[in-house]
DRENTORKOL-3810 file (N, C-alpha, C; in nm, 4 decimals):
REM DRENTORKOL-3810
@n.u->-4.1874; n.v->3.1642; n.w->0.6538; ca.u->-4.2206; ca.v->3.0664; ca.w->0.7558; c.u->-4.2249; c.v->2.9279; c.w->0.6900
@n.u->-4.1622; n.v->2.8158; n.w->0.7583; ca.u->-4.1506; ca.v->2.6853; ca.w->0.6737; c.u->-4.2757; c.v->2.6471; c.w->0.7326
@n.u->-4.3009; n.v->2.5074; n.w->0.7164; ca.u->-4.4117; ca.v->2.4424; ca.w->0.7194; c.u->-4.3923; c.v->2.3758; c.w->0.8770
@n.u->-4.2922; n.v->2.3444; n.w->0.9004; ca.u->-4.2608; ca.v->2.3209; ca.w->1.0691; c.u->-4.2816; c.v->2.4293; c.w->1.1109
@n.u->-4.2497; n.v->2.5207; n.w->1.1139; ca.u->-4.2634; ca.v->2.6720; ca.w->1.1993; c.u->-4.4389; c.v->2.6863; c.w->1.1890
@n.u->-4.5137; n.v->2.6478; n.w->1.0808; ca.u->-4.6356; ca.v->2.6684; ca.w->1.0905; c.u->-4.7598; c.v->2.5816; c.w->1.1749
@n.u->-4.6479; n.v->2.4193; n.w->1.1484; ca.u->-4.7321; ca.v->2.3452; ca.w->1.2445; c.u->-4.7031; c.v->2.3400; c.w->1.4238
@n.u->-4.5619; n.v->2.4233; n.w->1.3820; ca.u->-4.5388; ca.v->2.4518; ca.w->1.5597; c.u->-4.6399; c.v->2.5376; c.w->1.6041
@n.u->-4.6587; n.v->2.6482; n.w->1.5664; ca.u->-4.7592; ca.v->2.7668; ca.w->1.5930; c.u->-4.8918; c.v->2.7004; c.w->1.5889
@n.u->-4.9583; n.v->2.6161; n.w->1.5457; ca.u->-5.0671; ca.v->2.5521; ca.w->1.5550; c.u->-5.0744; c.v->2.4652; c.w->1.6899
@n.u->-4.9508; n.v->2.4212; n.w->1.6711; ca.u->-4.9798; ca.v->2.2794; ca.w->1.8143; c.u->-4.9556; c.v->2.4278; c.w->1.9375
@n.u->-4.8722; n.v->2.5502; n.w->1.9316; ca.u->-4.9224; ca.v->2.6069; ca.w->2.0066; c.u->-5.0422; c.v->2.6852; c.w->2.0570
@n.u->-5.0974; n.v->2.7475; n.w->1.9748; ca.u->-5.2629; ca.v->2.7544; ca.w->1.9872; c.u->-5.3133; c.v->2.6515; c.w->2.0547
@n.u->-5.2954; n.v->2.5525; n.w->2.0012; ca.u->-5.4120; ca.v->2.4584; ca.w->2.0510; c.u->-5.3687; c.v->2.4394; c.w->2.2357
@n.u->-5.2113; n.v->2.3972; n.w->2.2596; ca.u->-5.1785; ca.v->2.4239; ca.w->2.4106; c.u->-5.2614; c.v->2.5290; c.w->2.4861
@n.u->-5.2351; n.v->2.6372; n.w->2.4257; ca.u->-5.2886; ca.v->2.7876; ca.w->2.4844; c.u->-5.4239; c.v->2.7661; c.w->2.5507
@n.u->-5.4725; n.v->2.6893; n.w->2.4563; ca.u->-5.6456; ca.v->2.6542; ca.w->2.4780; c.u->-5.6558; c.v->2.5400; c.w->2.6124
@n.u->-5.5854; n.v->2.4238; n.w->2.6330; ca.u->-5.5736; ca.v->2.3448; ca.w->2.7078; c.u->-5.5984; c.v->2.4737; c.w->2.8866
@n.u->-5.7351; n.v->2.3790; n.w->2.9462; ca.u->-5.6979; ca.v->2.4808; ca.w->3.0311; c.u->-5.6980; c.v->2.4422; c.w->3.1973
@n.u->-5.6437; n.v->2.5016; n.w->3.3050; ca.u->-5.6245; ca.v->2.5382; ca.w->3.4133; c.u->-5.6693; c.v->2.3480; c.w->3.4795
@n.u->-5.5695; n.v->2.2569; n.w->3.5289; ca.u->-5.6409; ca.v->2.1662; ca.w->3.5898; c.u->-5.6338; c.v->2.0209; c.w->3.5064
@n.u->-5.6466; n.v->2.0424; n.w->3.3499; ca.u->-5.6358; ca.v->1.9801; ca.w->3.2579; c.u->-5.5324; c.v->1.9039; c.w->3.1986
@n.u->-5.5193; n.v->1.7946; n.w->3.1214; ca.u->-5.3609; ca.v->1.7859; ca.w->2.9999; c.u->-5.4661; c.v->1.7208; c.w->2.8584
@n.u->-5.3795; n.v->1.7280; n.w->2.8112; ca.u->-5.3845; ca.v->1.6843; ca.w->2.6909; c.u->-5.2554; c.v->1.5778; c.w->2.6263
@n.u->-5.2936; n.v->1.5131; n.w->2.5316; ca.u->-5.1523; ca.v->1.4302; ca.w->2.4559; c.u->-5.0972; c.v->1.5089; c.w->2.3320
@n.u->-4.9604; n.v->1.4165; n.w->2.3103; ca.u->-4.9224; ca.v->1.4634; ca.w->2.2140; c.u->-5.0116; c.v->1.3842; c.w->2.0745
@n.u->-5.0273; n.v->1.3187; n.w->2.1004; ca.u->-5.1057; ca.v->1.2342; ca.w->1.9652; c.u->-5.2571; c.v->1.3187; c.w->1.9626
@n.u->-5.3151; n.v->1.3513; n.w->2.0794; ca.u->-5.4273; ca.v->1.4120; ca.w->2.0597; c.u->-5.4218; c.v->1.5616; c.w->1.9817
@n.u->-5.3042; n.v->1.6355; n.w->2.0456; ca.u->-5.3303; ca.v->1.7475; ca.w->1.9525; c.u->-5.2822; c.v->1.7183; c.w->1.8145
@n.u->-5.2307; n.v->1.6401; n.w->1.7905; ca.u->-5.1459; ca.v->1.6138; ca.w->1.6247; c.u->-5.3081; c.v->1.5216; c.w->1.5595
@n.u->-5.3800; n.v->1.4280; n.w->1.6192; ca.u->-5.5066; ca.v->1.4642; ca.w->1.5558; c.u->-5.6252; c.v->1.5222; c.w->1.5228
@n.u->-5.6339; n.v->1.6140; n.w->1.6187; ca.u->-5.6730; ca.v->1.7894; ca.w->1.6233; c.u->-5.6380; c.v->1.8204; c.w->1.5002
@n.u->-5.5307; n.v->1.8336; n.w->1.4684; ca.u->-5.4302; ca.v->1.9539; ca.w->1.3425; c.u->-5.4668; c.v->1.8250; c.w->1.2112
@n.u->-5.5152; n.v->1.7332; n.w->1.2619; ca.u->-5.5241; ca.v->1.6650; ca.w->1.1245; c.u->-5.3976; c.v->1.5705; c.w->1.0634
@n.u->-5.3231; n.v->1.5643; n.w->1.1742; ca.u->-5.1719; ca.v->1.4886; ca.w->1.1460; c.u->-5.1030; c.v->1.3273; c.w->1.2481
@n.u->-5.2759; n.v->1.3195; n.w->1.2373; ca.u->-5.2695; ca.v->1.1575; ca.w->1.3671; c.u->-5.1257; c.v->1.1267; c.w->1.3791
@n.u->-5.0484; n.v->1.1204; n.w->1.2762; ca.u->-4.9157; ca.v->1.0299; ca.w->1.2682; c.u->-4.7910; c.v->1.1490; c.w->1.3161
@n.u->-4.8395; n.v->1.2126; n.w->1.3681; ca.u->-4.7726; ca.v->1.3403; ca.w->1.4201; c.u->-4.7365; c.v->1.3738; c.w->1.5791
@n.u->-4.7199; n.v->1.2896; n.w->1.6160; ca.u->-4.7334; ca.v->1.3180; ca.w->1.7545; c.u->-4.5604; c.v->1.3591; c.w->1.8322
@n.u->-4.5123; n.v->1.2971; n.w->1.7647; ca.u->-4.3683; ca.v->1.2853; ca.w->1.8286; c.u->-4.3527; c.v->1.4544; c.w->1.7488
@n.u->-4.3819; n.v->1.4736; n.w->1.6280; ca.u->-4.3544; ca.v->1.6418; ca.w->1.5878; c.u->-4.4450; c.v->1.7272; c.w->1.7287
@n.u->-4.4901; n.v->1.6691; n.w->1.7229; ca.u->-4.5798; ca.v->1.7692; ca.w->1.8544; c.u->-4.5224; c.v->1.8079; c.w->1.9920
@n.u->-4.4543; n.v->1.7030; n.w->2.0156; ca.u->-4.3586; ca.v->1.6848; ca.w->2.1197; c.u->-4.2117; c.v->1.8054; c.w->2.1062
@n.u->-4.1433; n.v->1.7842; n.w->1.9931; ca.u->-4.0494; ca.v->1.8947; ca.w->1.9128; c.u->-4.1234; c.v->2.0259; c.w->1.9490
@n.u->-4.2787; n.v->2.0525; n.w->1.9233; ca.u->-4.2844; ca.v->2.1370; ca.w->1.9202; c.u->-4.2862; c.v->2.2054; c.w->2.0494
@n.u->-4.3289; n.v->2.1115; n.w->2.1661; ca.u->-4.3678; ca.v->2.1145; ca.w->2.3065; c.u->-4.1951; c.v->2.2145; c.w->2.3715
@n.u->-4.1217; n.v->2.1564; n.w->2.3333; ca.u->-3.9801; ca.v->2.1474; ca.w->2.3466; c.u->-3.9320; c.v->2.2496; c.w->2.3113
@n.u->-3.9602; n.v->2.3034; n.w->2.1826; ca.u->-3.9306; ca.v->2.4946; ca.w->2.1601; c.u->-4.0564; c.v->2.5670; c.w->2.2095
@n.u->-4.1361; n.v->2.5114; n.w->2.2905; ca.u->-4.2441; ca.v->2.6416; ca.w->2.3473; c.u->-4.1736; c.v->2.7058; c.w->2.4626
@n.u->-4.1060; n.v->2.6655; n.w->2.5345; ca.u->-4.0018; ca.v->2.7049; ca.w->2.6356; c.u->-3.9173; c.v->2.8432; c.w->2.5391
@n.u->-3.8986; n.v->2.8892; n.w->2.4119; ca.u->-3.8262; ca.v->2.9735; ca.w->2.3328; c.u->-3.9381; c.v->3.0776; c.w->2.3073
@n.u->-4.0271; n.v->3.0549; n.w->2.3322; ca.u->-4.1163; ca.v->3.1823; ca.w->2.2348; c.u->-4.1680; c.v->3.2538; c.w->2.3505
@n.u->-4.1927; n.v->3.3462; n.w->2.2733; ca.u->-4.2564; ca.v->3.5068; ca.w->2.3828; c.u->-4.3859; c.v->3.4773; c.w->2.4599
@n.u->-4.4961; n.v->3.3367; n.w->2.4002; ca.u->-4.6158; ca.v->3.3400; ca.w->2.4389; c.u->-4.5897; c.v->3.2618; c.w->2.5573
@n.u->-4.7105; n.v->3.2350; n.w->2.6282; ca.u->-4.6606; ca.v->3.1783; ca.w->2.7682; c.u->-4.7986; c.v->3.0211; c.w->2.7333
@n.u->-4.6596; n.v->2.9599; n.w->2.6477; ca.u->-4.7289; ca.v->2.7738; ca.w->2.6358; c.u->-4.7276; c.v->2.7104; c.w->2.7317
@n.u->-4.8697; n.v->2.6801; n.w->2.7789; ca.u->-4.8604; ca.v->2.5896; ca.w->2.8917; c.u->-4.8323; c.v->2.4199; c.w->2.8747
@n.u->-4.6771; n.v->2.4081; n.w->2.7781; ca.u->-4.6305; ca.v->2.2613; ca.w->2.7697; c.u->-4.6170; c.v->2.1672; c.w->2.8637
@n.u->-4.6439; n.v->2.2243; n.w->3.0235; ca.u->-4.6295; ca.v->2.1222; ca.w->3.0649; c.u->-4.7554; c.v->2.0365; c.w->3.1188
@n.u->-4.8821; n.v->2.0810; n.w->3.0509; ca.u->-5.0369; ca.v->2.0225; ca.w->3.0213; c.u->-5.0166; c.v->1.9521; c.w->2.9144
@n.u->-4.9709; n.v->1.8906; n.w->2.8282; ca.u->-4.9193; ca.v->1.8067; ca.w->2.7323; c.u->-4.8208; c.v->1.6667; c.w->2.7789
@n.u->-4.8422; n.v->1.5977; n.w->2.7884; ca.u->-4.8054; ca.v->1.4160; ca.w->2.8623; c.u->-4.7944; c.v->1.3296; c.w->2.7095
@n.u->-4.7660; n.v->1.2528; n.w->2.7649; ca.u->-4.8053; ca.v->1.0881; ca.w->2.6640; c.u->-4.9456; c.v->1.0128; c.w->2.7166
@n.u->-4.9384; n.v->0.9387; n.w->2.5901; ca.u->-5.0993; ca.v->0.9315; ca.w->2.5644; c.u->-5.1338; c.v->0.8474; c.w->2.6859
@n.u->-5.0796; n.v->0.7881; n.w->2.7630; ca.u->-5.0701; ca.v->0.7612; ca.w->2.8815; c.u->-5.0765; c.v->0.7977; c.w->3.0393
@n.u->-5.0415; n.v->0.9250; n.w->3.0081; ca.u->-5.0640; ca.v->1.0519; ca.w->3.1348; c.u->-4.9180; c.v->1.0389; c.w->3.2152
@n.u->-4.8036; n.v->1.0092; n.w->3.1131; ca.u->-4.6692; ca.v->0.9904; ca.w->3.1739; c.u->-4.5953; c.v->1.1266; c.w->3.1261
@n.u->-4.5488; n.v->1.1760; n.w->3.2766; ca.u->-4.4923; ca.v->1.2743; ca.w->3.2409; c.u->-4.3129; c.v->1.2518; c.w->3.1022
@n.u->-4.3184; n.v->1.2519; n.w->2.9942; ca.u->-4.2073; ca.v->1.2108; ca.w->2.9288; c.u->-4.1428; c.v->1.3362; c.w->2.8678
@n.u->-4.2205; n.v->1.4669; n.w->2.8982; ca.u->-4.1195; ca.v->1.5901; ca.w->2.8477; c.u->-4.0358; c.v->1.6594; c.w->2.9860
@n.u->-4.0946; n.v->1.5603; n.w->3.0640; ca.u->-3.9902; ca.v->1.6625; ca.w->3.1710; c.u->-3.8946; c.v->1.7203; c.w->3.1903
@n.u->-3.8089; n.v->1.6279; n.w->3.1438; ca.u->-3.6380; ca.v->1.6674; ca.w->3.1116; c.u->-3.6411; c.v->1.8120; c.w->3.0163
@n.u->-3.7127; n.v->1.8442; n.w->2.9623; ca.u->-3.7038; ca.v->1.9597; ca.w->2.8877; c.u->-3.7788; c.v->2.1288; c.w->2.9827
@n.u->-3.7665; n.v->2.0871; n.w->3.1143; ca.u->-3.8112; ca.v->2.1867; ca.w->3.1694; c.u->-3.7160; c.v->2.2658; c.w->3.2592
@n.u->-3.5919; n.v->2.2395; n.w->3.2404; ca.u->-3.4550; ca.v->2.2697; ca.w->3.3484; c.u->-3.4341; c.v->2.2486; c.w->3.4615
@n.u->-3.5564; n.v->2.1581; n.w->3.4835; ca.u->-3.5113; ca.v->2.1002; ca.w->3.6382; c.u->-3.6272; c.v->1.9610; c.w->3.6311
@n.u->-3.5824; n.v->1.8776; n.w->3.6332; ca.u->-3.6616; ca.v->1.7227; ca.w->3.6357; c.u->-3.7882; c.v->1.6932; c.w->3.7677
@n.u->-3.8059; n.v->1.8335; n.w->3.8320; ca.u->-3.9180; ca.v->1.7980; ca.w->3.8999; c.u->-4.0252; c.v->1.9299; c.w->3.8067
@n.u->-3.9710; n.v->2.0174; n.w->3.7634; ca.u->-4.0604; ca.v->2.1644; ca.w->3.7205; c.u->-4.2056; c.v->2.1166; c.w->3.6790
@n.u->-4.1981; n.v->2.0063; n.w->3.6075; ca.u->-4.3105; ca.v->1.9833; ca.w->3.5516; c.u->-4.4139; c.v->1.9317; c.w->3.6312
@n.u->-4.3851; n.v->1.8333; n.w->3.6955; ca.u->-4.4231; ca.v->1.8194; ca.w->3.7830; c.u->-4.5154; c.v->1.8925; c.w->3.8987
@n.u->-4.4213; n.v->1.9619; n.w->3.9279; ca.u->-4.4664; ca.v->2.0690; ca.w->4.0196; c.u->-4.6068; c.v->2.1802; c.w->4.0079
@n.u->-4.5651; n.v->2.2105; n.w->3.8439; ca.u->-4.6567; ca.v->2.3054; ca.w->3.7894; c.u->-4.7769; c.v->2.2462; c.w->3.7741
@n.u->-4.7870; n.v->2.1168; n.w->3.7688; ca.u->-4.9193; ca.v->2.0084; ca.w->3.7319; c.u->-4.9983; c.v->2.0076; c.w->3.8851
@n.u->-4.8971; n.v->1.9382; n.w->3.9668; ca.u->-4.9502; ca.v->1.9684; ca.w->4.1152; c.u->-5.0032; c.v->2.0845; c.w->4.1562
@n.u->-4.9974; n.v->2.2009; n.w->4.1124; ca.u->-5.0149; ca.v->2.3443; ca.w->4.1566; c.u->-5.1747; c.v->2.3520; c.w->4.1019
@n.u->-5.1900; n.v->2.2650; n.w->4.0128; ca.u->-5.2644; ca.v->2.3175; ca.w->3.9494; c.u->-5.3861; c.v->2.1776; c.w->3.9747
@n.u->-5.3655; n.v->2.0974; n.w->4.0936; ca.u->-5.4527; ca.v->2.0112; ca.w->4.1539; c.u->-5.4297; c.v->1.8390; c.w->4.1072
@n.u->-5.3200; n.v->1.8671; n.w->4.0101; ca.u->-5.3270; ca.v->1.6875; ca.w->3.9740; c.u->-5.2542; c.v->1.6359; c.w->4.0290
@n.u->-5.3101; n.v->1.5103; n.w->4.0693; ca.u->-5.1830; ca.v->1.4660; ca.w->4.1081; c.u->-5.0793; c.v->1.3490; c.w->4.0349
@n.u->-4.9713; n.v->1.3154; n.w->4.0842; ca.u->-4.8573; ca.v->1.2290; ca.w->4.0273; c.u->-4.8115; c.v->1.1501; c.w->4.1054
@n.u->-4.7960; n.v->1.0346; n.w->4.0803; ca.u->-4.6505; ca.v->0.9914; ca.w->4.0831; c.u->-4.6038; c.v->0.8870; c.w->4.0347
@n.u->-4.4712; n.v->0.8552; n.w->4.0561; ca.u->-4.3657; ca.v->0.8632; ca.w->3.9560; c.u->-4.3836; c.v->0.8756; c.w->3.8087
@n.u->-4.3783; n.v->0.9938; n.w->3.8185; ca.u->-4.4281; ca.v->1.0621; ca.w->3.6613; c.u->-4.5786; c.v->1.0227; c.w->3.5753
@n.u->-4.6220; n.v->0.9928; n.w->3.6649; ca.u->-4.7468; ca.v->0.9271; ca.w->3.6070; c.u->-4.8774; c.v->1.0154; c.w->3.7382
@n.u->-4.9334; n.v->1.0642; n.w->3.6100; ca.u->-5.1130; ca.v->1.1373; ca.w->3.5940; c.u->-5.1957; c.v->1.0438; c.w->3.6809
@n.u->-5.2319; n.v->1.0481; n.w->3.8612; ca.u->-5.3006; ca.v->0.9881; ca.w->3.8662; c.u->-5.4592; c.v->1.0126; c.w->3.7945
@n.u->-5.5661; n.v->0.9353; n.w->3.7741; ca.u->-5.6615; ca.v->0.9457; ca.w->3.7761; c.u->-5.6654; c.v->1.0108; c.w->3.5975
@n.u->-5.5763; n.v->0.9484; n.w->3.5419; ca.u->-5.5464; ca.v->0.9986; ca.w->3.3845; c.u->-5.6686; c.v->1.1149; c.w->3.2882
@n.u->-5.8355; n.v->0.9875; n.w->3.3097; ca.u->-5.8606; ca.v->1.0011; ca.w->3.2402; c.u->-5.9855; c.v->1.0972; c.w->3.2879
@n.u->-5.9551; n.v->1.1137; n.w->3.4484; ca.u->-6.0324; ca.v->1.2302; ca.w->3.4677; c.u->-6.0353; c.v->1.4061; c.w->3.4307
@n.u->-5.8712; n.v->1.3628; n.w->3.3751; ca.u->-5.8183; ca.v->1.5324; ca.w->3.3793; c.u->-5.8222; c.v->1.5654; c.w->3.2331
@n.u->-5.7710; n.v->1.4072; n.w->3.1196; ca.u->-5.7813; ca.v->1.4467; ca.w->2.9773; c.u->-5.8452; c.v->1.5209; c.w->2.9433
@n.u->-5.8076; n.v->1.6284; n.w->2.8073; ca.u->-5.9101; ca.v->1.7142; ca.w->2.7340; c.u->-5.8691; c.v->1.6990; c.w->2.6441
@n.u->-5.9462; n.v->1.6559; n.w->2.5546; ca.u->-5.9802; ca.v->1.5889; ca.w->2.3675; c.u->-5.9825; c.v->1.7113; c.w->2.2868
@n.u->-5.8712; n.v->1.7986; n.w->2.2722; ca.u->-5.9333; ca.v->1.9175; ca.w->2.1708; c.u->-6.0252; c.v->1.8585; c.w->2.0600
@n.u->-6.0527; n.v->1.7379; n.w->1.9917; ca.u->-6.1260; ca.v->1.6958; ca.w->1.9196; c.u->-6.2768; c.v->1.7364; c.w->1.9949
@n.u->-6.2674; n.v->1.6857; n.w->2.0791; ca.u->-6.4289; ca.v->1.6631; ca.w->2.1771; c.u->-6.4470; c.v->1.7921; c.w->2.2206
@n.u->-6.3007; n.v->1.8562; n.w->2.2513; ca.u->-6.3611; ca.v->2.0029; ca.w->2.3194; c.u->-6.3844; c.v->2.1389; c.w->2.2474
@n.u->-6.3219; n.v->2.1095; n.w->2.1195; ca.u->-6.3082; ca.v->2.2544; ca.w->2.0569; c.u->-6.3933; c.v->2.2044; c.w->1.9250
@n.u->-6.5105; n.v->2.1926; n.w->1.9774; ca.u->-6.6082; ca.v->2.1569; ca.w->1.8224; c.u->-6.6655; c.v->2.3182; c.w->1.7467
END
């Protein structure tokens, strides 16, 4: 296992944990893992969770902004979307209303 394959499996855990209602950033979980300057790797990793057997909930993961910017990686440019709405948030145009009501800080939450 390389060292990318290990920090992918980490930023997935930590997704897994993100829960029901919620998002999180990519910069937030990359300073979770201890890799502040990591965020765009986090994103990479967001991007092969769509490949693995576990069921990553990547599309609870935004920019630090609450802008939907991985969408395109979901096979259809509304999916993400959709799955966020299902799950009570709302959007629009790609943007988290009410951002900072839904954030979850794995820093703050997983003490």
């Amino acid at each position: 296992m390389t060292d990318k394959d290990s920090f992918f499996r980490q930023v997935f855990e930590v997704a897994k944990l993100i829960p029901f209602g919620r998002v999180s950033s990519y910069g937030a979980i990359a300073r979770y893992l201890g890799s502040g300057k990591s965020s765009r790797m986090v994103g990479w990793a967001m991007n092969q969770s769509h490949c693995q057997a576990d069921n990553i909930p990547a599309h609870r993961v935004v920019n630090r902004n609450g802008q939907l910017t991985g969408k395109r990686h979901f096979g259809h440019p509304d999916l993400m979307q959709q799955l966020l709405e299902n799950e009570g948030i709302q959007i629009e145009n790609d943007q988290i209303l009410n951002f900072e009501k839904h954030f979850w800080d794995p820093a703050k939450e997983l003490l």
